[in-house]
Backbone as JSON, one array per atom type, in Angstrom:
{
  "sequence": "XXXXXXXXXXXXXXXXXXXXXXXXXXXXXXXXXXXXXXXXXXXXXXXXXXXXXXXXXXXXXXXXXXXXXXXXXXXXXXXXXXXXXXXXXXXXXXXXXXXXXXXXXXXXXXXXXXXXXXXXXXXXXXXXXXXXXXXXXXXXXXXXXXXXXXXXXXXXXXXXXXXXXXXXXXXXXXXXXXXXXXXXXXXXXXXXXXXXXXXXXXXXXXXXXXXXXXXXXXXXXXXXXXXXXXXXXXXXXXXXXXXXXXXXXXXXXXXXXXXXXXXXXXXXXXXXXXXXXXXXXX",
  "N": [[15.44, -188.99, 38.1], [15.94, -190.98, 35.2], [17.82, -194.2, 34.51], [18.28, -195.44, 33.16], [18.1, -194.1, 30.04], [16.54, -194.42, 26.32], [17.66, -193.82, 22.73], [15.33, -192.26, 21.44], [14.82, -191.17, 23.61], [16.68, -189.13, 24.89], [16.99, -188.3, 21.98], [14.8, -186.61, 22.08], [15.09, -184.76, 24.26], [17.46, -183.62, 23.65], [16.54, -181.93, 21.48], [14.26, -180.24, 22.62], [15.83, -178.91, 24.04], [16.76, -179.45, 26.6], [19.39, -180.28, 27.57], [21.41, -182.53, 28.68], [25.19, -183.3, 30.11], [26.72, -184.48, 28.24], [28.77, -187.53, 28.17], [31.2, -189.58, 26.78], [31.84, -192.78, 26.6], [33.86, -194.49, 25.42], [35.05, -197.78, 25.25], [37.47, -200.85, 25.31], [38.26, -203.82, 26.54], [41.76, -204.21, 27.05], [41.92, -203.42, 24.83], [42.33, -201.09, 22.26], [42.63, -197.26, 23.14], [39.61, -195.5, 23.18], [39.31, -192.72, 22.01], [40.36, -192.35, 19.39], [38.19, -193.49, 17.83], [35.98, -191.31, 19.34], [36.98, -189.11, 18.16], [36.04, -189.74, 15.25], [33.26, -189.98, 15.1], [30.63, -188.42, 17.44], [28.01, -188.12, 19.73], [26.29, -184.75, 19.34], [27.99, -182.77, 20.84], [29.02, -184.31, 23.01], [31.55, -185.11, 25.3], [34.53, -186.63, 25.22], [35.79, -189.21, 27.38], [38.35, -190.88, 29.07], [38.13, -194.23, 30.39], [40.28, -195.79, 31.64], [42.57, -193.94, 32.75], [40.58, -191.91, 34.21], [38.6, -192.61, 35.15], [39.63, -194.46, 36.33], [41.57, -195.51, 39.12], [45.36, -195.32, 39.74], [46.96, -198.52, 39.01], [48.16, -200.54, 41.65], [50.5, -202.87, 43.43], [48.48, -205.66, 44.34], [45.99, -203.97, 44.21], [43.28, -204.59, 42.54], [42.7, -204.29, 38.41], [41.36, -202.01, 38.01], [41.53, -199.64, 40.12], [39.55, -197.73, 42.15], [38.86, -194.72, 41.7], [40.6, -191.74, 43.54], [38.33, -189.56, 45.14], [39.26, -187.0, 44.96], [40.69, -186.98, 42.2], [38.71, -188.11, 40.7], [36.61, -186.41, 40.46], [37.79, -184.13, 39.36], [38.16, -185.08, 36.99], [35.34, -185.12, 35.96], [34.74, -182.44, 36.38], [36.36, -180.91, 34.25], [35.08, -182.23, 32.0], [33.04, -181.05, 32.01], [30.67, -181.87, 33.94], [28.42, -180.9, 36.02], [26.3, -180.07, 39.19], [23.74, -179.78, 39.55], [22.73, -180.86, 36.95], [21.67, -183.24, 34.7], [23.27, -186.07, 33.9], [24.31, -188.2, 31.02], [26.05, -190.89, 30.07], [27.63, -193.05, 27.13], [28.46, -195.66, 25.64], [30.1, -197.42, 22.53], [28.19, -199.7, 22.67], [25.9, -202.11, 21.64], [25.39, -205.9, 21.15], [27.49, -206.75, 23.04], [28.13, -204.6, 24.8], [28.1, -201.81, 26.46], [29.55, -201.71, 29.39], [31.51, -199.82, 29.79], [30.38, -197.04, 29.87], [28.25, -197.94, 31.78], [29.94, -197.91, 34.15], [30.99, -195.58, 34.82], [28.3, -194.45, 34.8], [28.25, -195.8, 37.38], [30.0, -194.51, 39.35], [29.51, -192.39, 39.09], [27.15, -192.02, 40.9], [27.99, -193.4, 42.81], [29.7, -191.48, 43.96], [27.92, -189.52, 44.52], [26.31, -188.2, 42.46], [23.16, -187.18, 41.11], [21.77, -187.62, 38.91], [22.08, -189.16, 36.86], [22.18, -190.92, 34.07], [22.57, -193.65, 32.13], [23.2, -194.32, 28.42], [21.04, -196.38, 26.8], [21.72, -199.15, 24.99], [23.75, -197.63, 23.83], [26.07, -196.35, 21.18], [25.52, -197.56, 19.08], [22.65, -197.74, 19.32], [22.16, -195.46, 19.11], [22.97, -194.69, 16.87], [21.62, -196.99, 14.75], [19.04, -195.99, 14.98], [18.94, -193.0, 13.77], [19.99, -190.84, 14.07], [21.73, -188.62, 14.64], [25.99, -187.55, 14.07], [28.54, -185.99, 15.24], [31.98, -184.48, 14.23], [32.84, -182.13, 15.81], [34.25, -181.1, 18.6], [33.54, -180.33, 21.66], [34.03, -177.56, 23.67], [33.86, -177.55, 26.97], [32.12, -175.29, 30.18], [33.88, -175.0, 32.58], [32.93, -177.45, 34.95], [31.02, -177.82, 38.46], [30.65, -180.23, 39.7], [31.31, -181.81, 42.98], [32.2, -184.72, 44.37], [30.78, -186.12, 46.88], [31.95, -189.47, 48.01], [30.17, -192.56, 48.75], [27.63, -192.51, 48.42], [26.46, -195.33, 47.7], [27.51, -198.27, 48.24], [30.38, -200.15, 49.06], [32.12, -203.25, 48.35], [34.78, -205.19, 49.78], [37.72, -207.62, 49.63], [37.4, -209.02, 52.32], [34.63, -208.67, 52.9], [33.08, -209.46, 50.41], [33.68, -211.98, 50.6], [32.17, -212.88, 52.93], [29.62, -211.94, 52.17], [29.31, -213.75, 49.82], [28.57, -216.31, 51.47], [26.38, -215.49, 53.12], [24.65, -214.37, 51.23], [23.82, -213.67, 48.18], [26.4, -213.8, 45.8], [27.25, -212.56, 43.01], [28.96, -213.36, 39.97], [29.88, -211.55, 37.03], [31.36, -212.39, 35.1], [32.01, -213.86, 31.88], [30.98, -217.41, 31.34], [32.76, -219.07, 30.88], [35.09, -218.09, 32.27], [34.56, -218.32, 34.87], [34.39, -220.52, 35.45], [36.54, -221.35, 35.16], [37.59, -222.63, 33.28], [39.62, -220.72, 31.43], [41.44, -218.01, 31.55], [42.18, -215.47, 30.6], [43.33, -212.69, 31.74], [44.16, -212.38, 34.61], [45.68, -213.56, 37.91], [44.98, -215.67, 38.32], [42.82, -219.06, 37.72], [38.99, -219.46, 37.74], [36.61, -218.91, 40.47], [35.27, -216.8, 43.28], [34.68, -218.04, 46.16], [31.45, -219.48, 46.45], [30.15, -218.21, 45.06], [27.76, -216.66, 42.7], [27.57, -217.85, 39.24], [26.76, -215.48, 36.86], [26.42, -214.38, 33.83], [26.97, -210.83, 32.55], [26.55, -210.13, 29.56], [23.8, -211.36, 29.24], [21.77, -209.64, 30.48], [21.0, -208.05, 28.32], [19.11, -207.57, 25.24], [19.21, -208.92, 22.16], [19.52, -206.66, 20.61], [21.21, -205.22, 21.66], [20.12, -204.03, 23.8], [19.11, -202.95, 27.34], [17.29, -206.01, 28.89], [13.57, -206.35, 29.77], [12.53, -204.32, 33.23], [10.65, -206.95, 33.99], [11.54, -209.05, 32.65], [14.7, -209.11, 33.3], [14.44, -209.21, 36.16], [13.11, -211.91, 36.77], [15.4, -213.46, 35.65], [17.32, -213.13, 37.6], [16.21, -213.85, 39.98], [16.16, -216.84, 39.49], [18.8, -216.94, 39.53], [18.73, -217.17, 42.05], [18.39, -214.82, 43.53], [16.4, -213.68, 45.88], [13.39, -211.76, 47.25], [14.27, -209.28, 49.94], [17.08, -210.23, 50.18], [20.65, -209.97, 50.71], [22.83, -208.58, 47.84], [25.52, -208.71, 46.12], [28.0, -208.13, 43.46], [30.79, -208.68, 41.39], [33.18, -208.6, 38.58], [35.64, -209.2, 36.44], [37.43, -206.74, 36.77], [36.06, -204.64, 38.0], [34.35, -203.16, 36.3], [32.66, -204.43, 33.81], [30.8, -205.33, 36.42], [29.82, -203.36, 37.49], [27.91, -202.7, 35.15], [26.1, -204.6, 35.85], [24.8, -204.24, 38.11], [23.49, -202.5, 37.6], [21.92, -203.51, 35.59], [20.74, -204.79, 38.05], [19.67, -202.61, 39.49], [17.39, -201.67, 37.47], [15.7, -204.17, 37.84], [14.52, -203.29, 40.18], [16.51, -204.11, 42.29], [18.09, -203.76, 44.62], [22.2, -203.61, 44.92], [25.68, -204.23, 45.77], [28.83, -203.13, 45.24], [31.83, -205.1, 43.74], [34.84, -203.64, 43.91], [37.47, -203.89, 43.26], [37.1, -207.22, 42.32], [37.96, -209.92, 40.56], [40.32, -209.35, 39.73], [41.62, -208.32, 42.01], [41.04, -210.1, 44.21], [42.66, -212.54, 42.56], [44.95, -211.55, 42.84], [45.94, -212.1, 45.68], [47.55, -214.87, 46.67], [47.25, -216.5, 48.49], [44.32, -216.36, 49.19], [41.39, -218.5, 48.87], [40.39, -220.1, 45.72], [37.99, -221.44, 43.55], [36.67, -223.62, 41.53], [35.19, -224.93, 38.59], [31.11, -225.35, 37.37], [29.86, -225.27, 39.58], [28.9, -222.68, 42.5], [30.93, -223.8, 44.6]],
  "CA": [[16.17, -189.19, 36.84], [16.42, -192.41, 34.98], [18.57, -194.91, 35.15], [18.42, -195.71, 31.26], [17.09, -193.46, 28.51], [16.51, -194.76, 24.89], [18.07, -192.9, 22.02], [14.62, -191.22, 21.13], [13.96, -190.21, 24.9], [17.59, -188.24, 24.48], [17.15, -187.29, 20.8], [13.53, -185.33, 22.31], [15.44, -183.75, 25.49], [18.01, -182.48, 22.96], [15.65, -180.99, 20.57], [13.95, -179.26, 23.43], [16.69, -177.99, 24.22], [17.09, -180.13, 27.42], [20.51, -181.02, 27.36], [22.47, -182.86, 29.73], [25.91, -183.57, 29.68], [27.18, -185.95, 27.15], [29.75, -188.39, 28.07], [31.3, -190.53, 25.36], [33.04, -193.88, 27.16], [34.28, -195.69, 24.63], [36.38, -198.6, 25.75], [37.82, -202.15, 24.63], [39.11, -204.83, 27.44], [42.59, -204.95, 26.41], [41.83, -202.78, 23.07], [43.06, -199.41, 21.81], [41.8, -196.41, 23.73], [38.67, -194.87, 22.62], [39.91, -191.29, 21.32], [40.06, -192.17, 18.1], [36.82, -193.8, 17.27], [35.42, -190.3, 19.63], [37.11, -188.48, 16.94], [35.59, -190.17, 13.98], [32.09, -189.26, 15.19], [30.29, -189.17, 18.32], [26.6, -187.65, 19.58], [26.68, -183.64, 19.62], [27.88, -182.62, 22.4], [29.53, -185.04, 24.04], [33.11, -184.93, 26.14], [34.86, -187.98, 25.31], [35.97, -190.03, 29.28], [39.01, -192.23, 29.12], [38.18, -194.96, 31.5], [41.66, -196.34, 32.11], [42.87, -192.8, 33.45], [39.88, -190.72, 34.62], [37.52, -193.34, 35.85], [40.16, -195.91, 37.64], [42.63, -194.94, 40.07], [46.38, -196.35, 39.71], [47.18, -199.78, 39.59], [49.22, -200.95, 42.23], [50.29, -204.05, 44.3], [47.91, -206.53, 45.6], [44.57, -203.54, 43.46], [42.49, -204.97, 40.64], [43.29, -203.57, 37.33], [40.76, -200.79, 37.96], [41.0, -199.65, 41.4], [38.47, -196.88, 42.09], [39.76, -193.41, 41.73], [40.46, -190.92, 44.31], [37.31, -188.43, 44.66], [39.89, -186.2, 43.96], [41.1, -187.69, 40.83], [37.25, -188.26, 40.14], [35.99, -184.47, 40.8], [38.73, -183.52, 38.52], [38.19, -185.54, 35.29], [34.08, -184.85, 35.73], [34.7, -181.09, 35.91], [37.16, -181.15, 33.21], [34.04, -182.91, 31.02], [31.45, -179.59, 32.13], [29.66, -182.1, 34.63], [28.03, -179.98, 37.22], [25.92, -180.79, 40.57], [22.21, -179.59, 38.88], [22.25, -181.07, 35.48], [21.57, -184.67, 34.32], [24.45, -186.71, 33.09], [24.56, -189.58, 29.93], [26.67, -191.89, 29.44], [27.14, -194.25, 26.4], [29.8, -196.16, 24.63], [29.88, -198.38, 21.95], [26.74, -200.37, 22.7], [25.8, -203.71, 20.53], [24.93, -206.95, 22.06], [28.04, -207.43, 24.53], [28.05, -203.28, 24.95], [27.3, -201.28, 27.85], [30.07, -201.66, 29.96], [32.02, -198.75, 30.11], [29.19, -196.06, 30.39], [27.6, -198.56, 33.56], [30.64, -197.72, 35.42], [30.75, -194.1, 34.72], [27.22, -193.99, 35.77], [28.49, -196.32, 39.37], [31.3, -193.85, 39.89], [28.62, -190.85, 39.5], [26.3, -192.21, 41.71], [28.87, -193.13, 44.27], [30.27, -189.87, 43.87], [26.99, -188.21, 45.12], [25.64, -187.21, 41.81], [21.98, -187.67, 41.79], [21.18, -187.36, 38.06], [23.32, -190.2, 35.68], [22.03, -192.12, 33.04], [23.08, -194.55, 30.51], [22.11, -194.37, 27.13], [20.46, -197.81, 26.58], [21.91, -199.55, 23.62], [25.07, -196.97, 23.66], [25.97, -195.45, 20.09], [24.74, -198.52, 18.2], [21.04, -197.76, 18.86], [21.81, -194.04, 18.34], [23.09, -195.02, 15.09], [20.07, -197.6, 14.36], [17.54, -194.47, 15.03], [19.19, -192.85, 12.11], [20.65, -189.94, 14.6], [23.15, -187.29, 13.41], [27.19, -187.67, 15.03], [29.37, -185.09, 14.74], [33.46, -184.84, 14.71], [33.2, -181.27, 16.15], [35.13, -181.85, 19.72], [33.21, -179.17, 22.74], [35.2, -177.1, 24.84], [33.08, -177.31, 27.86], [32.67, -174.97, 30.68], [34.57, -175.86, 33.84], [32.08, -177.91, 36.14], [31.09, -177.61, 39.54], [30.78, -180.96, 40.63], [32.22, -181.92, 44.0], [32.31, -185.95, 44.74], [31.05, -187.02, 48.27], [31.6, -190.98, 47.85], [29.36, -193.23, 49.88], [26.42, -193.1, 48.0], [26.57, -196.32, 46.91], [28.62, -199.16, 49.41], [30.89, -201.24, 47.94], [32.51, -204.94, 49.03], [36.24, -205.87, 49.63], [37.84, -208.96, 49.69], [36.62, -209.97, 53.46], [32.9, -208.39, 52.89], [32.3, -210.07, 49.14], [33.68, -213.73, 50.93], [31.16, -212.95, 54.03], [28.55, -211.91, 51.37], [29.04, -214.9, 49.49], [28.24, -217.05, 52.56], [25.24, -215.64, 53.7], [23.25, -213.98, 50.66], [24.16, -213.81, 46.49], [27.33, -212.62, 45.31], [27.39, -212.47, 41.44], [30.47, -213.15, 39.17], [29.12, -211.05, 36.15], [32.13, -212.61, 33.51], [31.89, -215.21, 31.11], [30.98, -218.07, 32.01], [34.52, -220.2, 30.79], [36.19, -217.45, 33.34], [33.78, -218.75, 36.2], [34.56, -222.16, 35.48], [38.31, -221.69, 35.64], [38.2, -222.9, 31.69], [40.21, -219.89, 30.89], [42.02, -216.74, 32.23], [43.31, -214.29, 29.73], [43.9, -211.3, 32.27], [44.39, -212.44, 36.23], [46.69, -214.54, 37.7], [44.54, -217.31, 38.5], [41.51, -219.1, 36.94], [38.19, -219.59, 38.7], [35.84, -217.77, 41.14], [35.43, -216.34, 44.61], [33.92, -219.47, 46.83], [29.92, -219.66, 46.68], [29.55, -217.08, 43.93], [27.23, -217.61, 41.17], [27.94, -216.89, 37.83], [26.34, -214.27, 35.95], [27.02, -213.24, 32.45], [26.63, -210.08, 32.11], [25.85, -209.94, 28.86], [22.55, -211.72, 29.58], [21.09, -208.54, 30.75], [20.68, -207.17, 27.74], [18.66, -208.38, 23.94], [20.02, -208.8, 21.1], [20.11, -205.58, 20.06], [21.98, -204.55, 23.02], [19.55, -202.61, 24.92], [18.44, -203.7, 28.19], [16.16, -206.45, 29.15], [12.67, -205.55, 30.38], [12.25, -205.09, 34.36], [10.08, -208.07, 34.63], [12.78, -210.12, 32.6], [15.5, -209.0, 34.44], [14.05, -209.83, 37.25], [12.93, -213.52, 36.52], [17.0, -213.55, 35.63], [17.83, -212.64, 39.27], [15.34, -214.83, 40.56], [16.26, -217.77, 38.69], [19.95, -217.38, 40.14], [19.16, -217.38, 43.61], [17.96, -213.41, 44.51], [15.31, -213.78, 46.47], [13.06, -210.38, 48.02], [15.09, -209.32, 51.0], [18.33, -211.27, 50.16], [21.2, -209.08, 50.35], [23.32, -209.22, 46.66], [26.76, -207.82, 45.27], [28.64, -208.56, 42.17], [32.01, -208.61, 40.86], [33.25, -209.82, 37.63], [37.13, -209.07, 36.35], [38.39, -205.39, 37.14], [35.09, -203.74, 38.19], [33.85, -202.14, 34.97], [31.1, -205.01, 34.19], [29.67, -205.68, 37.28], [28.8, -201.83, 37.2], [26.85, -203.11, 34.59], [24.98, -205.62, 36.4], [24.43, -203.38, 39.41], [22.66, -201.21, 36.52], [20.36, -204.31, 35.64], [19.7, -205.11, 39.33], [18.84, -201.95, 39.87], [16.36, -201.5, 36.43], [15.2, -205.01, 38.23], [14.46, -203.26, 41.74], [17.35, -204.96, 43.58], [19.99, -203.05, 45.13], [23.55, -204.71, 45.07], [26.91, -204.06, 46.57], [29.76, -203.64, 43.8], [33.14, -204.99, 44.74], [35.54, -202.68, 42.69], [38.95, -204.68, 42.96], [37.08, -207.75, 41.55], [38.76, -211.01, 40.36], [41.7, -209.09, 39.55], [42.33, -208.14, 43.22], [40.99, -211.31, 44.55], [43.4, -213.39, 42.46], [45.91, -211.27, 43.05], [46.58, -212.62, 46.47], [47.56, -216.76, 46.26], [46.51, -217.24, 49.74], [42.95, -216.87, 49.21], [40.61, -219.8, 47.44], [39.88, -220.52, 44.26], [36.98, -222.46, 43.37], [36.21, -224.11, 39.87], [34.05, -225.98, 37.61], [30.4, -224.91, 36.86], [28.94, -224.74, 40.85], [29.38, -221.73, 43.77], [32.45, -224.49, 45.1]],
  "C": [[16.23, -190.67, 36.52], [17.83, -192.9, 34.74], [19.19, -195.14, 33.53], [17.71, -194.57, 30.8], [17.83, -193.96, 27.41], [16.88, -193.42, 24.4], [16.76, -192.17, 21.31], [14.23, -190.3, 22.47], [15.5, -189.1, 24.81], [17.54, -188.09, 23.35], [15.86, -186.05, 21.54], [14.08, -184.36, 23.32], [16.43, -182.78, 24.7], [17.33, -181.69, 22.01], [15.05, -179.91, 21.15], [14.19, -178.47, 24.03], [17.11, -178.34, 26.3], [18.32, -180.68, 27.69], [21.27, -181.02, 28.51], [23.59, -183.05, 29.19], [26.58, -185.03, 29.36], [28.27, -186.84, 27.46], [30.4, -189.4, 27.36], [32.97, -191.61, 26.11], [33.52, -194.59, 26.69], [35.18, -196.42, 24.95], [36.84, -200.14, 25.21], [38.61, -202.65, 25.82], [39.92, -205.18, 26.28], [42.34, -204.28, 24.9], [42.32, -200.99, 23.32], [41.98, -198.35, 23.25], [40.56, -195.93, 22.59], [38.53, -193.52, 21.91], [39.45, -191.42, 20.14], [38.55, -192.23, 17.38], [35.96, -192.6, 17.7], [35.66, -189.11, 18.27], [36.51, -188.43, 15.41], [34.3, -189.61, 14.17], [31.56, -189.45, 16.54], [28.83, -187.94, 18.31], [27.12, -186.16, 19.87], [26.77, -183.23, 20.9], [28.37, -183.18, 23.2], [31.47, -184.99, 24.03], [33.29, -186.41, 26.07], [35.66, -188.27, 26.82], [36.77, -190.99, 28.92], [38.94, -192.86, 30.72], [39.23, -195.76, 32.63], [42.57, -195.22, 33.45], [41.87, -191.95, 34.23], [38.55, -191.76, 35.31], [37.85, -194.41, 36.44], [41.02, -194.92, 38.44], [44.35, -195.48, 39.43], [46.45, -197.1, 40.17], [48.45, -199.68, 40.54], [49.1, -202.27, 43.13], [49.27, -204.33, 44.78], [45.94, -205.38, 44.85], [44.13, -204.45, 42.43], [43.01, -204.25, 39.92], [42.68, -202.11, 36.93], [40.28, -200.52, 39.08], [40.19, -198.02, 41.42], [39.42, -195.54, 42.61], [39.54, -192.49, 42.97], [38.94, -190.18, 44.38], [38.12, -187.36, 44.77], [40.22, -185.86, 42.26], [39.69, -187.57, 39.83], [36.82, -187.03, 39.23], [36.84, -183.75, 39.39], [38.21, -183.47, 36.95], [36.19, -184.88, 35.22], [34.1, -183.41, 35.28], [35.13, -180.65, 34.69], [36.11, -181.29, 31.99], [32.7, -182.03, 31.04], [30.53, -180.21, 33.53], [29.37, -180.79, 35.81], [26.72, -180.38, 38.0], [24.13, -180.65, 39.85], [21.58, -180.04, 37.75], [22.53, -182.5, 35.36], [22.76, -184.74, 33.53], [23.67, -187.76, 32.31], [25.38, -189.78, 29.66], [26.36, -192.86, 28.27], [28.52, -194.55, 26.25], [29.21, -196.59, 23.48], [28.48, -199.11, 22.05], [26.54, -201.73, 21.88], [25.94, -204.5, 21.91], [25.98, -207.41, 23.65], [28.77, -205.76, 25.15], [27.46, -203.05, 26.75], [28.24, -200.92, 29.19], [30.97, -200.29, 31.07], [30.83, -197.7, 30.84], [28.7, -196.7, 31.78], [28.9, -198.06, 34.59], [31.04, -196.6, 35.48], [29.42, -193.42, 35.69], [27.17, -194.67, 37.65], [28.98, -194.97, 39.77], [30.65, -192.59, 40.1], [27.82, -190.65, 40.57], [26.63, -192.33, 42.88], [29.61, -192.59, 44.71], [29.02, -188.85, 44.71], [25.96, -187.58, 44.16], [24.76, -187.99, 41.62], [20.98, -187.81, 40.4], [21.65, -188.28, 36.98], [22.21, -191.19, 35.4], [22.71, -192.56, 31.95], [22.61, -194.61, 28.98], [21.82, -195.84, 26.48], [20.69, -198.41, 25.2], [23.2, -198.99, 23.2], [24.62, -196.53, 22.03], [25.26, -196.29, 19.28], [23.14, -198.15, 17.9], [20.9, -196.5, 18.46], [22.02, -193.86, 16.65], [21.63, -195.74, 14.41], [19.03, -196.63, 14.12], [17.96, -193.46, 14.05], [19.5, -191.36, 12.81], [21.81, -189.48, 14.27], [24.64, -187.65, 14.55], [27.88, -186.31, 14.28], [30.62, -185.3, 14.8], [33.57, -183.54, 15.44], [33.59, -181.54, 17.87], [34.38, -180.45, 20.66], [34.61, -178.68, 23.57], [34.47, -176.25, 25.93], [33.58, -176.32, 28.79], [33.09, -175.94, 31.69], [33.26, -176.1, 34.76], [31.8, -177.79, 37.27], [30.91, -178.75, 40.56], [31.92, -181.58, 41.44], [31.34, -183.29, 44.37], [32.19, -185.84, 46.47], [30.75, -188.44, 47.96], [31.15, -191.13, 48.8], [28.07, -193.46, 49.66], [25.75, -194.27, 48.06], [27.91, -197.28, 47.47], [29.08, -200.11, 48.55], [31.17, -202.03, 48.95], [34.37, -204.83, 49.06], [36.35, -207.28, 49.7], [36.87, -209.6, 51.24], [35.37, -209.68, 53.15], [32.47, -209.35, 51.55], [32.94, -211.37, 50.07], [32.43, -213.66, 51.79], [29.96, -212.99, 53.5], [28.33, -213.32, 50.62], [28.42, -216.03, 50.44], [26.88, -217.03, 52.81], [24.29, -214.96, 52.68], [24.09, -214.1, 49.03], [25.26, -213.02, 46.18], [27.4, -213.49, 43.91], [28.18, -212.29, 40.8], [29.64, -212.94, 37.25], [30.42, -210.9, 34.81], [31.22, -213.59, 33.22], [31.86, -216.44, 31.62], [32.84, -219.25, 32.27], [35.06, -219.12, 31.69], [35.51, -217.58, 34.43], [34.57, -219.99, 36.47], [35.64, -222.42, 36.04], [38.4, -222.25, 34.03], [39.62, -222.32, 30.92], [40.76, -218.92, 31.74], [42.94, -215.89, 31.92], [43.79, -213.1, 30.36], [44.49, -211.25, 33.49], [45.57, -214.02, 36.38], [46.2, -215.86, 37.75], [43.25, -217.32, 37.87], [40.16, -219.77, 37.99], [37.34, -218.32, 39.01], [36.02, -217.73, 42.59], [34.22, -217.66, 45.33], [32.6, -219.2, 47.3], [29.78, -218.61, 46.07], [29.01, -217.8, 42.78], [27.51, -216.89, 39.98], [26.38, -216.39, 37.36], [26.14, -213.63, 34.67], [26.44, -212.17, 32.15], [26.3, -209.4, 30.71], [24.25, -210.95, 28.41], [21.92, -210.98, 29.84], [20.97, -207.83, 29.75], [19.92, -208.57, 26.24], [20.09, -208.48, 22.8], [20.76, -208.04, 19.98], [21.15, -204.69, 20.85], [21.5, -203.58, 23.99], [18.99, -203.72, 26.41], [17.1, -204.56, 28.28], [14.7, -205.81, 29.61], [12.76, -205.66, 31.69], [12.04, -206.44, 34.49], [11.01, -208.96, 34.46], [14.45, -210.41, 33.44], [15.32, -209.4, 35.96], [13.76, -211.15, 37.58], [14.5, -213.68, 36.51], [17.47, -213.8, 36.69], [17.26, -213.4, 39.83], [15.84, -216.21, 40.27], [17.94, -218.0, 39.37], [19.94, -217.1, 41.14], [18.41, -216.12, 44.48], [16.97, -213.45, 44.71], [14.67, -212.08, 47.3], [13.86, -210.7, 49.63], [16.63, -209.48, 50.8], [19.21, -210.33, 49.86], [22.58, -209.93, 49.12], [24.61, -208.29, 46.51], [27.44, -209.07, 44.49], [29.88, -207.93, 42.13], [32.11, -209.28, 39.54], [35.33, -209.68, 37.35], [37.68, -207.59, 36.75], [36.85, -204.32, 37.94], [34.36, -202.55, 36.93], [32.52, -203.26, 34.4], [30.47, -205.67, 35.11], [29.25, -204.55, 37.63], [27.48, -202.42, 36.12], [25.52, -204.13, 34.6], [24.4, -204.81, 37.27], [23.52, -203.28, 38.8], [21.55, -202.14, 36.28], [19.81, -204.9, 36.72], [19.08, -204.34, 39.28], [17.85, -201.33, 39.15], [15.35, -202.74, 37.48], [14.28, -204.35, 39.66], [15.0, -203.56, 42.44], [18.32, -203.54, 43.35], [20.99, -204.18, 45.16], [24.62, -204.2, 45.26], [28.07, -204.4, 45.38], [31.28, -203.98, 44.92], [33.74, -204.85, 43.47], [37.01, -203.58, 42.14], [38.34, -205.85, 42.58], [37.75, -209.34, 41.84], [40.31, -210.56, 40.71], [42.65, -208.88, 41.09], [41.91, -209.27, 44.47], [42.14, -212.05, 44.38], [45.03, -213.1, 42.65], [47.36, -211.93, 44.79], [46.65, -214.46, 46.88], [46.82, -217.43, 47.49], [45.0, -217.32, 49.9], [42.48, -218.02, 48.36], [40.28, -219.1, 46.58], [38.91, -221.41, 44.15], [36.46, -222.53, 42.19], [35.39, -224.74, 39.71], [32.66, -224.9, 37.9], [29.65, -224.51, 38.27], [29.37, -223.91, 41.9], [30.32, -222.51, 44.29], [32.18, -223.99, 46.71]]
}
């Protein structure tokens, strides 16, 4: 299964009557929930996924702002949405040039759930819109699913493993760059990065239309900040929702990478670790 499909490689699977299930992630750092805008129109077929509730866990002391949900919790909201263990999943959201986010960590959480079939829809609704594709407001009332979450697919980082990683191979801070720097810090308690991480911006991995880079470019990208063949890599950026989305262009690139889910947010959460500013790994 791919990793991406373009909005004509899913308009031809639905015509053929190929249909996987639709996921509709619409989300905003810090913005309204996505409901509504699902309501206004979205692709046929698709189960709208609030990410806040059904694809984090609860916040609590000392977590990031999106700590990774039970595979209880998980299993639940997927079934709930029709997924089931034999049939390809898509994800999209929103989409456009700094797009992508949400859906990438839908498709982590599937993958490190066990399920063996999740893609993203490349470009999100934007390019399904661009391609001059039909939305509907009619809302499904899927059946009940059968998938059952074994996590582990897919290894993640904590605080001691992403410092150790930083040390000896690439760990990737996949915000903005002014929230690398320490310029800024509209959401965590402190400003900065995790010590010998390179920045990232994750919206660099994609054009201008918001669809992903090509392999090869993606790859020169990765290259260019340090990932060398062999070199083991994980990313973080603020809560764990876009460095899913980097994972997603390592792994279009050929790299595997190690997500760490708690992030900045559960980094900066504790005072006693470093901080390290200005523009170099520190």
């Amino acid at each position: 299964m791919r990793d991406i499909i373009s909005a004509a490689e899913l308009a031809g699977d639905l015509e053929a009557g190929e249909s996987p299930t639709l996921l509709d992630i619409r989300w905003q750092l810090g913005g309204p929930p996505g409901r509504p805008e699902y309501a206004a129109g979205h692709l046929p077929g698709a189960v709208y996924v609030d990410l806040e509730t059904e694809l984090a866990g609860p916040q609590q002391q000392g977590t990031g702002r999106h700590p990774l949900p039970s595979a209880e919790q998980f299993g639940e909201a997927m079934r709930r949405a029709g997924v089931r263990q034999d049939r390809p999943v898509v994800a999209y959201d929103a989409g456009g040039p700094g797009g992508g986010w949400a859906a990438a960590r839908a498709w982590w959480l599937l993958g490190w759930a066990g399920h063996e079939q999740a893609s993203v829809l490349d470009g999100g609704l934007a390019a399904w819109r661009a391609a001059g594709l039909p939305l509907t407001t009619e809302e499904p009332q899927p059946a009940e699913g059968d998938f059952l979450p074994l996590p582990g697919t897919f290894s993640v980082l904590d605080p001691s493993s992403a410092a150790s990683l930083a040390r000896r191979g690439v760990l990737l801070d996949a915000r903005a760059a002014e929230r690398y720097r320490g310029d800024v810090e509209p959401m965590d308690p402190a400003a900065g990065h995790i010590p010998g991480a390179v920045s990232a911006p994750t919206t660099e991995n994609l054009t201008d239309a918001g669809t992903f880079r090509t392999p090869e470019a993606l790859a020169e990208r990765f290259e260019a900040l340090g990932v060398r063949p062999g070199a083991e890599v994980g990313v973080y950026c603020g809560s764990g929702v876009s460095a899913a989305h980097e994972v997603l262009a390592l792994r279009i690139a050929g790299i595997g990478a190690r997500l760490y889910p708690g992030s900045w947010s559960e980094w900066s959460a504790d005072p006693t670790r470093p901080v390290a500013t200005g523009p170099e790994r520190g």
